[in-house]
C-alpha positions as CSV (number, residue, x, y, z in Angstrom):
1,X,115.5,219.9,56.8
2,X,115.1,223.9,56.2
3,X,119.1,223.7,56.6
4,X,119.8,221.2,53.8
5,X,117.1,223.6,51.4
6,X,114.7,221.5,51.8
7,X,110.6,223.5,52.4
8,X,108.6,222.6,55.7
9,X,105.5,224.4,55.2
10,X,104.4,222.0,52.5
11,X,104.7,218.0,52.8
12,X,104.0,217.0,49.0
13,X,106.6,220.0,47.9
14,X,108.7,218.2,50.3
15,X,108.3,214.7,49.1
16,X,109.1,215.8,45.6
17,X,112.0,217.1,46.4
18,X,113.2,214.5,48.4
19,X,112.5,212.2,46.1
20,X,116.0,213.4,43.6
21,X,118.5,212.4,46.2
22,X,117.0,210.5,48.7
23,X,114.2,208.5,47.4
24,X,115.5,205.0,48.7
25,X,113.7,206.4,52.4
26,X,111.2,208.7,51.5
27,X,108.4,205.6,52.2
28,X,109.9,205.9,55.4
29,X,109.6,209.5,55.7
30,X,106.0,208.7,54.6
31,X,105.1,206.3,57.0
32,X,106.5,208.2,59.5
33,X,104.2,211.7,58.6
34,X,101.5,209.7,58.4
35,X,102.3,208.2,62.1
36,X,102.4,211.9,63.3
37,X,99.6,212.8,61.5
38,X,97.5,210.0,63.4
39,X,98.9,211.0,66.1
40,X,97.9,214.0,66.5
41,X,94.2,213.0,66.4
42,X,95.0,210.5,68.3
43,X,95.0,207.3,67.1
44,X,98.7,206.1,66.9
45,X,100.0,203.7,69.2
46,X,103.2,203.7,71.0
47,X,104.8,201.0,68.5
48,X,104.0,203.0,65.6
49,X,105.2,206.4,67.1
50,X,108.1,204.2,67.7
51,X,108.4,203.0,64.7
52,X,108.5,206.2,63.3
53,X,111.2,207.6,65.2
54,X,113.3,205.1,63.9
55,X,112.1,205.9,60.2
56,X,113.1,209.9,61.1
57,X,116.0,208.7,61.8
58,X,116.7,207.1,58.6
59,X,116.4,209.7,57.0
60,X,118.2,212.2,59.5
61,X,121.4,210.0,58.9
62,X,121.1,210.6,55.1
63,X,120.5,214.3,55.2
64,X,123.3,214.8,57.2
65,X,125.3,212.2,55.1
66,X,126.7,210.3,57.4
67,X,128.8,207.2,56.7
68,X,127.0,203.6,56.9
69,X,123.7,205.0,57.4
70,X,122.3,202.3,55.4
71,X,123.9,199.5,57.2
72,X,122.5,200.4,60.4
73,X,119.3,199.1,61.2
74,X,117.7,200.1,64.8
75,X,120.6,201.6,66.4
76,X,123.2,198.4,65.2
77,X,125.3,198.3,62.4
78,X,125.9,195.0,60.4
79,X,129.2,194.3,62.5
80,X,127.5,194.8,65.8
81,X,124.5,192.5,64.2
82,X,126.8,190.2,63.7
């Protein structure tokens, strides 16, 4: 994220700033940080540290720009889906 200009000290400056170009997965990105978050005391279970991967991902794809991110849904496009 620091590569794209994007801060990783603080979440909520992040979030805002995510939000101009990439707001159709920052609940994702949320969901995810709160996963971690949890997890770190703790209390997340292997679904939702899962889960969250997957949501990272999401956005991943999007920073980097790559084509058909949003047709791809746990590691299948809509073809393979298909």
């Amino acid at each position: 994220m620091r590569d794209r200009g994007y801060p990783v000290e603080d979440f909520e400056q992040r979030i805002k700033d995510l939000s101009v170009e990439h707001a159709t997965t920052l609940e994702q990105y949320r969901a995810a940080h709160d996963v971690g978050l949890r997890s770190g005391r703790g209390g997340a279970t292997t679904e939702e540290l899962r889960g969250a991967i997957v949501h990272y991902r999401t956005l991943f794809r999007e920073l980097l720009g790559n084509p058909g991110s949003e047709s791809r849904h746990h590691g299948t496009t809509r073809h393979d889906a298909a």
